[in-house]
C-alpha positions in Angstrom: 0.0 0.0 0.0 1.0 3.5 -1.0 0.1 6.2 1.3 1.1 9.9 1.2 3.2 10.8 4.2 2.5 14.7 4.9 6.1 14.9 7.2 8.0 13.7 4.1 6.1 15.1 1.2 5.9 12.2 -0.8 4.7 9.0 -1.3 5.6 5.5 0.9 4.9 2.4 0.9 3.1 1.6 4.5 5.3 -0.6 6.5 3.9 -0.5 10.1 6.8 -0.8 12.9 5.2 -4.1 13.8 4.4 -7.1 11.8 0.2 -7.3 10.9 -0.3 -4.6 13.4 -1.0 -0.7 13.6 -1.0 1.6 15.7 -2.7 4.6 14.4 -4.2 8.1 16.3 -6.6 10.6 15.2 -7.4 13.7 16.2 -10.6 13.8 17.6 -13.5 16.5 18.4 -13.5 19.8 20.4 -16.9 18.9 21.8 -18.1 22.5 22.4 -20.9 22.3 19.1 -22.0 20.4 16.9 -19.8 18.6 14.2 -20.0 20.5 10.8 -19.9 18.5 7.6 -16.5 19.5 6.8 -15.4 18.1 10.6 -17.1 14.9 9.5 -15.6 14.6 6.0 -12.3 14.3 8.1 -13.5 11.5 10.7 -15.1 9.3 7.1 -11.6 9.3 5.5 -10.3 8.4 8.2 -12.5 5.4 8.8 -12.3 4.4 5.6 -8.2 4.1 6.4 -8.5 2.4 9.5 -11.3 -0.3 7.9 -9.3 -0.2 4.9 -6.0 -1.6 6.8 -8.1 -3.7 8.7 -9.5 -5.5 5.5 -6.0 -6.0 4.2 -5.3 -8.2 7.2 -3.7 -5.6 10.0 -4.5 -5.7 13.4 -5.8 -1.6 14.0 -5.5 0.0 17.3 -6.9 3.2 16.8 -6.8 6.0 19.4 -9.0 9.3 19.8 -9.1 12.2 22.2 -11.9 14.1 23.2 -11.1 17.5 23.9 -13.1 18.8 26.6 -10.9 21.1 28.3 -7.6 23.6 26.7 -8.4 24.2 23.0 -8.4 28.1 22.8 -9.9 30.0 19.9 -6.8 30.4 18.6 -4.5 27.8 17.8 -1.8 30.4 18.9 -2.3 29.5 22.3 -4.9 32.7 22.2 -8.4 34.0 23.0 -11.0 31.9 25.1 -11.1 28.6 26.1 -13.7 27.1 23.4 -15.3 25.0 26.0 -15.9 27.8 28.1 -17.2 29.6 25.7 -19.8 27.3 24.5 -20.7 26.9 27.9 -21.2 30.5 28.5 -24.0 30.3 25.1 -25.8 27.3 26.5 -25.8 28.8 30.1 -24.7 25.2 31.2 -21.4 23.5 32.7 -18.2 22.7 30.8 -18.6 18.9 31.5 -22.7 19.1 30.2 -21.4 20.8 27.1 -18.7 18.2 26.9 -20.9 15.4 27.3 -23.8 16.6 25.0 -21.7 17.2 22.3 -19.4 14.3 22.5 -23.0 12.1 22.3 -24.0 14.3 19.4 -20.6 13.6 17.6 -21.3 10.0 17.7 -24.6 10.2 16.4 -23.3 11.2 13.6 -21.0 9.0 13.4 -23.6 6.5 13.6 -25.5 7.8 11.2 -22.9 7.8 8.6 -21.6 4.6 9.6 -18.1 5.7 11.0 -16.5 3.0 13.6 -15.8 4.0 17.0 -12.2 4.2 17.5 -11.1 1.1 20.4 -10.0 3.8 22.2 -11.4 7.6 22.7 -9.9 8.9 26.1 -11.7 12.6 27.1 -8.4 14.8 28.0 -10.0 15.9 31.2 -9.5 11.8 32.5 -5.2 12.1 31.9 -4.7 15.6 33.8 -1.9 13.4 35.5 -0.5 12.1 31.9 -0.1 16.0 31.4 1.6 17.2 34.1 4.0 13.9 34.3 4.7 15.3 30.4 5.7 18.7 31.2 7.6 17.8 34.3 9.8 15.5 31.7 10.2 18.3 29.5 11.0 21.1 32.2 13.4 18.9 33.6 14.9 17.7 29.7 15.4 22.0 29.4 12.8 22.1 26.5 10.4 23.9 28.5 10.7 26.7 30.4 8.4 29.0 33.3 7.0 32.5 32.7 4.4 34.4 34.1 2.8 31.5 35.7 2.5 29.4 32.7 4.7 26.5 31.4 6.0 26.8 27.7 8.1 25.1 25.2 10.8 26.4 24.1 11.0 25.8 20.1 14.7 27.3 20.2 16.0 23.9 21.9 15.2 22.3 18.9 17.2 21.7 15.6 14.2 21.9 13.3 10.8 22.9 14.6 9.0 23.7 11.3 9.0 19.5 10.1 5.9 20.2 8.0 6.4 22.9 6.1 8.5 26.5 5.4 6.9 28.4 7.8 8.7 31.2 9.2 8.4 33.0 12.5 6.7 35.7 11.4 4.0 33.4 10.3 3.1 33.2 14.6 2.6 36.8 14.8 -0.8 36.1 16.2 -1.3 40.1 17.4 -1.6 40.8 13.4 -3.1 37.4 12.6 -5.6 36.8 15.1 -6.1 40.8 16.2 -5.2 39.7 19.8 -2.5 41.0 21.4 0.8 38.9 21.8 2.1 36.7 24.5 4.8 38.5 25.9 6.0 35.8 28.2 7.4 33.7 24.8 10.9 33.6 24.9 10.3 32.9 21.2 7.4 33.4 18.7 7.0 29.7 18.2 7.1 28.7 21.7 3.6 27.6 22.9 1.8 26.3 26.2 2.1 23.2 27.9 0.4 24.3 30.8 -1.8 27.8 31.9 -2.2 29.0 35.6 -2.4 32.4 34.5 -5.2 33.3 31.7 -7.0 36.3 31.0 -10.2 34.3 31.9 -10.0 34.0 35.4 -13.6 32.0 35.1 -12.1 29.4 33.9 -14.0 26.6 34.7 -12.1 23.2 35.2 -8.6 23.3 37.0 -6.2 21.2 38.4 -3.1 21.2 41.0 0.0 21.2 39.3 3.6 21.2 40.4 3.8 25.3 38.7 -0.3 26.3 40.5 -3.7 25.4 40.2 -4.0 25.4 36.0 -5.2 23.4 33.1 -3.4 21.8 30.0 -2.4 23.7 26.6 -4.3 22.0 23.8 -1.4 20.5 21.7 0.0 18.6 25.1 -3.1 16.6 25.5 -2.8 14.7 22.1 0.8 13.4 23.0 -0.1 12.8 26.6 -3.5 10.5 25.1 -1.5 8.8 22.1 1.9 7.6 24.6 -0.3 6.2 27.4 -2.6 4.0 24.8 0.0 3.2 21.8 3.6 3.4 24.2 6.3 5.9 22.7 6.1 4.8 18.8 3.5 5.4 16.5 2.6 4.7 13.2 -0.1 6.4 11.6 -1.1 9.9 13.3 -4.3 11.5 11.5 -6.1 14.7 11.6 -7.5 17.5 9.4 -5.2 19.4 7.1 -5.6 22.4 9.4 -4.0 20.4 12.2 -0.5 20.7 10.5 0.3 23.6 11.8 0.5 24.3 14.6 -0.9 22.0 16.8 0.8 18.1 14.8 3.8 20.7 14.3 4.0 20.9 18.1 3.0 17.7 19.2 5.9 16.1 16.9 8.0 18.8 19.0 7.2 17.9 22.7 6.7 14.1 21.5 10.1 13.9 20.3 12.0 16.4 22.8 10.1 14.1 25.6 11.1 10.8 24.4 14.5 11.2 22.9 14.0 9.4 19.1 11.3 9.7 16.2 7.8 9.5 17.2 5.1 9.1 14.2 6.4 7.7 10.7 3.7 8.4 8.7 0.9 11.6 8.9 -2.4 11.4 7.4 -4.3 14.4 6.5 -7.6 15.0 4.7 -8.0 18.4 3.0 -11.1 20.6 3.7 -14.9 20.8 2.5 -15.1 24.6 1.4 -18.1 26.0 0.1 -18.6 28.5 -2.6 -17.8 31.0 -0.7 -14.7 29.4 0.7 -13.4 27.2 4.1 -16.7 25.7 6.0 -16.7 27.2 9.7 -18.6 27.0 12.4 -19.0 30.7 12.5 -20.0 31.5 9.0 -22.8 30.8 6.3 -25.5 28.3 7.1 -23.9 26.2 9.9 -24.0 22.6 8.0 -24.6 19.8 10.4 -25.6 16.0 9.4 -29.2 16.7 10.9 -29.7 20.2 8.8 -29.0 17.5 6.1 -31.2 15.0 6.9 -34.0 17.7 7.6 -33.8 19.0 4.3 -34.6 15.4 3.4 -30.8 14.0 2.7 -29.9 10.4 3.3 -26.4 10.7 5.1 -25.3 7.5 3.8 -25.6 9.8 0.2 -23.0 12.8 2.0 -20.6 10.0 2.5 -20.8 8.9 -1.2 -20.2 12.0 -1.7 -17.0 12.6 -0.1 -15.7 8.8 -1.5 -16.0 10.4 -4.7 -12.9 12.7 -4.4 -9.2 11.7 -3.2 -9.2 12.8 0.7 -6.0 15.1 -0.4 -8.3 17.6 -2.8 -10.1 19.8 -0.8 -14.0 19.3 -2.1 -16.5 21.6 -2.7 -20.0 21.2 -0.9 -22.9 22.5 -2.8 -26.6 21.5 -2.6 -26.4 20.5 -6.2 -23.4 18.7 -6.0 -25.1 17.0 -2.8 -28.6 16.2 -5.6 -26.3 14.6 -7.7 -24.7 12.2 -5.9 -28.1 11.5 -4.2 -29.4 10.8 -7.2 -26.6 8.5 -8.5 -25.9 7.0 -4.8 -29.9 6.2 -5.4 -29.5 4.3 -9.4 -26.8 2.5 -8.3 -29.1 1.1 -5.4 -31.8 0.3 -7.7 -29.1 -1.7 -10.1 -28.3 -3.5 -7.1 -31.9 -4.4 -6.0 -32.4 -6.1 -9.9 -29.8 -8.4 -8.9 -30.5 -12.1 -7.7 -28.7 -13.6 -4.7 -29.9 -16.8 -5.3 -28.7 -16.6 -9.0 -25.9 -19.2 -9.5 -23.1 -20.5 -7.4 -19.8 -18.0 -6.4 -17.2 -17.2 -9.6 -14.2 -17.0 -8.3 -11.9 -16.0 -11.3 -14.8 -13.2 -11.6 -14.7 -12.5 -7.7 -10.9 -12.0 -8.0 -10.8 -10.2 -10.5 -13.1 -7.0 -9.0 -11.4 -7.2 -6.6 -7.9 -6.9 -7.4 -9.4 -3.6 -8.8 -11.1 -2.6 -5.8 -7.3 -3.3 -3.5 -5.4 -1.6 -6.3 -7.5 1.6 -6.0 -7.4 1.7 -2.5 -3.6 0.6 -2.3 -2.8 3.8 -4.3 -2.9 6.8 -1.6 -6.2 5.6 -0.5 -7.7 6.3 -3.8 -11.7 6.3 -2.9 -12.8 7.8 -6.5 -11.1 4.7 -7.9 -12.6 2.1 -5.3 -16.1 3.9 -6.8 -15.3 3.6 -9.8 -14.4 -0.2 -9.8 -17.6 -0.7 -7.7 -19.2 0.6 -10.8 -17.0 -1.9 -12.9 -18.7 -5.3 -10.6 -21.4 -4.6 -12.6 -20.2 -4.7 -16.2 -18.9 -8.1 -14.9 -19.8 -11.0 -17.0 -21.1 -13.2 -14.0 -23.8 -14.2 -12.1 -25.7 -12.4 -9.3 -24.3 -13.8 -6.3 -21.2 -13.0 -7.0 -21.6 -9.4 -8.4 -23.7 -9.0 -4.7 -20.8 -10.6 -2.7 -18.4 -8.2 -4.2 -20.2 -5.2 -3.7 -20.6 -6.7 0.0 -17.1 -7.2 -0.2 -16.0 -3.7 -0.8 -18.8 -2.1 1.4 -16.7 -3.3 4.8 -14.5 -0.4 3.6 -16.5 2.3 1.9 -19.5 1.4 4.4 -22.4 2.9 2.4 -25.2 0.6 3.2 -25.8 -0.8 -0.4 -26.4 -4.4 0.3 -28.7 -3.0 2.8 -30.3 -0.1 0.7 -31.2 -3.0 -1.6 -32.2 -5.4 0.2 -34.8 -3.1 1.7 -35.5 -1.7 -1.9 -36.5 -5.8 -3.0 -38.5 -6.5 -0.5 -40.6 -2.7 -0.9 -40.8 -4.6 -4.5 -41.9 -7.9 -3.4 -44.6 -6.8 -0.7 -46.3 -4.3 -3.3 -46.5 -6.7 -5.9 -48.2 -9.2 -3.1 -50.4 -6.1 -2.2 -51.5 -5.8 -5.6 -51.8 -9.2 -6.0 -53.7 -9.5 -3.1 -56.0 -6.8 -4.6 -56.5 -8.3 -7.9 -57.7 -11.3 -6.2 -61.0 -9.4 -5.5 -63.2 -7.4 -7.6 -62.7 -3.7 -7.0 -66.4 -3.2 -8.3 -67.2 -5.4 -5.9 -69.0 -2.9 -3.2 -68.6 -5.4 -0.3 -64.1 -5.2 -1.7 -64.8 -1.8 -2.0 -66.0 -0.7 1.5 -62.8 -2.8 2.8 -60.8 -0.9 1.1 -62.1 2.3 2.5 -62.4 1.2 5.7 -58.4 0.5 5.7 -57.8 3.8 4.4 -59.7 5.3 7.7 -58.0 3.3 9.7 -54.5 4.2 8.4 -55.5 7.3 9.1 -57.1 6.6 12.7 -53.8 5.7 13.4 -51.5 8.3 12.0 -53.9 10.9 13.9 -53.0 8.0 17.2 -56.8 7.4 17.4 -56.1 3.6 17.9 -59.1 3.2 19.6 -61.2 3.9 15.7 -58.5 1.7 14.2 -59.1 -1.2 16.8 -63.1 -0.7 15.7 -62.2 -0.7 12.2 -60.2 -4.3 12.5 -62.8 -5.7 14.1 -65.9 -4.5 12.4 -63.8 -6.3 9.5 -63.1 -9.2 11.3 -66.9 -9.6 12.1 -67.6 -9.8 8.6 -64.8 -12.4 8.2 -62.3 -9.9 6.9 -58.6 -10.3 7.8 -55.9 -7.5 7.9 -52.6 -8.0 7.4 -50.3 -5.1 8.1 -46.7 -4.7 7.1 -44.2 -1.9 6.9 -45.4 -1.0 3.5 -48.8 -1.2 3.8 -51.9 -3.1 5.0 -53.5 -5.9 2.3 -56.7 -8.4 3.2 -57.8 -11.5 2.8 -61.9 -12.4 2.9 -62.7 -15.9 4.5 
């Protein structure tokens, strides 16, 4: 397998450290709102990875934090504490913001069938991982004390900017962010390992630490999370493309300054969902969440088809059109699956082998999910049976997990139980004013007990029943039988 590798530029082939295993972390929520669609486009490549190794025959040990506590508006170690500030709009704790949003995330993640990491660890539950951190790097001289807060100091180091030609003047967060400066910075890199002293004295959650009563700096808490689960190597570290710099920049920093030798060999980052109108925020335009989708009628099994259709390094744009179309062709290919018989001859293995081999060789190229599609596509221009074109597509969905041995399954039997309806029907004559009054009477009831008048649709059933009329309800519909 091929995979680009953001820390060298270029692509590798994936050799994990271990024999059949990997260890891989990602980057998980700041669980102060709701996910946006861009968030999510993130966590689904990053599934598809993780399922995608897994399939291949490695062992996965995936990691994810929960931020809950440290992330500041800026990720210059700046403004407020975005957990605080959430709390403040909701009028509710920190830990009730934490915990409705963190249930929120994964209900998306449900819904768009994204596997729970093994592991998710809050960072409010390894305070002590923290500070045991930052006492190693204190006591290493790559971190220093100043105006009550702990920082690193990026000068120790012989290359700090590992991801890309940034320059210091790139931090000047006063012109960037219109906040002022951290003046205790020995340097204009240097961040925080650890706050006692904020401009929000309200902060809610705080600890005891060796340096005051304080709370961890954001980029700290990802290091602490991924050495207590996965030990001091790692092999796959994940995260949005906006998490290059600074905060994978810093946590490759204190990582490596803390253990002594390379931490991560290879960095995975997915590019962002923009709009027309540019980057997708929280703060701007029509805030796009998975259930704004689904109220406006979207299936979110359709947004993920979506984002397989485009190589997870090309930022994609997010319209409502773009959106209909893949709806609409997420939909046909559905119905192409539905006409197929499982029944319909025994397995073809050269056949079985040979869409696959397509499928891996997509997938082993960077992860290629427009590929993987697109030889998806290809199972059905296969000359071969039914049952193997469906165990393929089955095949390839414990990867791209878009429910379409599912989707048509459901679409058969919607096929099968109106053409027993109808058959039903046609049994009786619809002239018939005896067939005709039944058929009434079943509209009323459906009615009766859409309106949750169940007591009228218990009288309908057994009016019928007393003229030796039986119902027979079923999630499409309700058919009869007389006698």
């Amino acid at each position: 397998m091929l995979l680009y590798n953001s820390l060298t530029r270029k692509r590798e082939e994936f050799v994990p450290r271990e024999a059949g295993k990997v260890s891989m972390y990602t980057c998980g929520p700041t669980v102060y709102h709701f996910a946006h669609i861009g968030n999510l486009r993130t966590y689904i490549m990053e599934d598809v990875l993780e399922k995608y190794l897994s399939y291949s025959g490695y062992e996965v040990n995936r990691v994810m934090n929960i931020t809950d506590v440290g992330h500041l508006s800026s990720d210059g170690d700046t403004g407020e504490d975005k957990m605080l500030k959430g709390a403040k709009r909701e009028h509710k704790t920190v830990l009730e913001i934490a915990k409705y949003y963190t249930d929120a995330f994964f209900s998306d993640c449900d819904k768009l069938n994204i596997k729970v990491p093994g592991t998710v660890q809050p960072a409010t539950g390894c305070i002590a991982e923290f500070i045991e951190l930052v006492e190693g790097l204190l006591n290493k001289g790559y971190a220093y004390i100043a105006g009550g807060n702990v920082y690193f100091d990026t000068s120790k180091l012989e290359e700090y900017y590992v991801f890309n030609d940034f320059t210091e003047e790139d931090l000047e967060v006063g012109v960037r962010e219109g906040v002022e400066g951290d003046e205790n910075k020995k340097n204009k890199a240097d961040f925080v390992l650890w706050f006692t002293k904020s401009k929000f004295d309200d902060q809610e959650l705080k600890w005891d630490s060796p340096w005051g009563v304080g709370y961890p700096g954001w980029h700290i808490e990802c290091s602490g999370i991924s050495m207590k689960y996965l030990g001091e190597y790692l092999d796959i570290h994940c995260g949005g493309i906006d998490n290059q710099f600074p905060h994978h920049t810093n946590e490759i920093a204190q990582s490596e300054a803390y253990i002594g030798h390379k931490w991560c060999n290879y960095w995975f980052h997915v590019y962002h969902l923009n709009t027309n109108s540019g980057k997708m925020s929280k703060s701007s335009g029509e805030f796009l969440t998975v259930s704004l989708l689904e109220s406006k009628g979207y299936n979110p099994l359709a947004y993920r088809y979506f984002c397989l259709q485009s190589h997870y390094r090309k930022s994609l744009v997010f319209s409502y059109e773009n959106l209909d179309n893949a709806t609409t062709a997420y939909n046909k290919l559905v119905v192409r699956l539905a006409q197929l018989d499982e029944n319909d001859g025994e397995l073809d293995e050269a056949a079985f082998s040979e869409g696959k081999k397509k499928f891996t060789d997509a997938l082993d190229n960077d992860l290629n999910t427009s590929l993987a599609v697109t030889a998806l596509y290809d199972v059905l221009k296969l000359k071969t049976n039914g049952k193997t074109k469906l165990a393929l597509i089955a095949d390839f969905d414990r990867v791209l997990s878009i429910g379409l041995v599912e989707a048509a399954a459901k679409v058969r039997a919607e096929k099968r139980a109106e053409e027993e309806k109808k058959n039903a029907e046609n049994a009786y004559d619809m002239s018939d004013p005896f067939v005709a009054e039944i058929v009434g009477l079943i509209e009323q009831r459906k009615q009766a007990k859409k309106d949750k008048n169940y007591a009228e649709a218990d009288r309908i059933r057994e009016y019928l029943a007393s003229k030796n009329v039986t119902l027979i309800d079923t999630p499409q519909g309700t058919t009869f039988k007389i006698g």
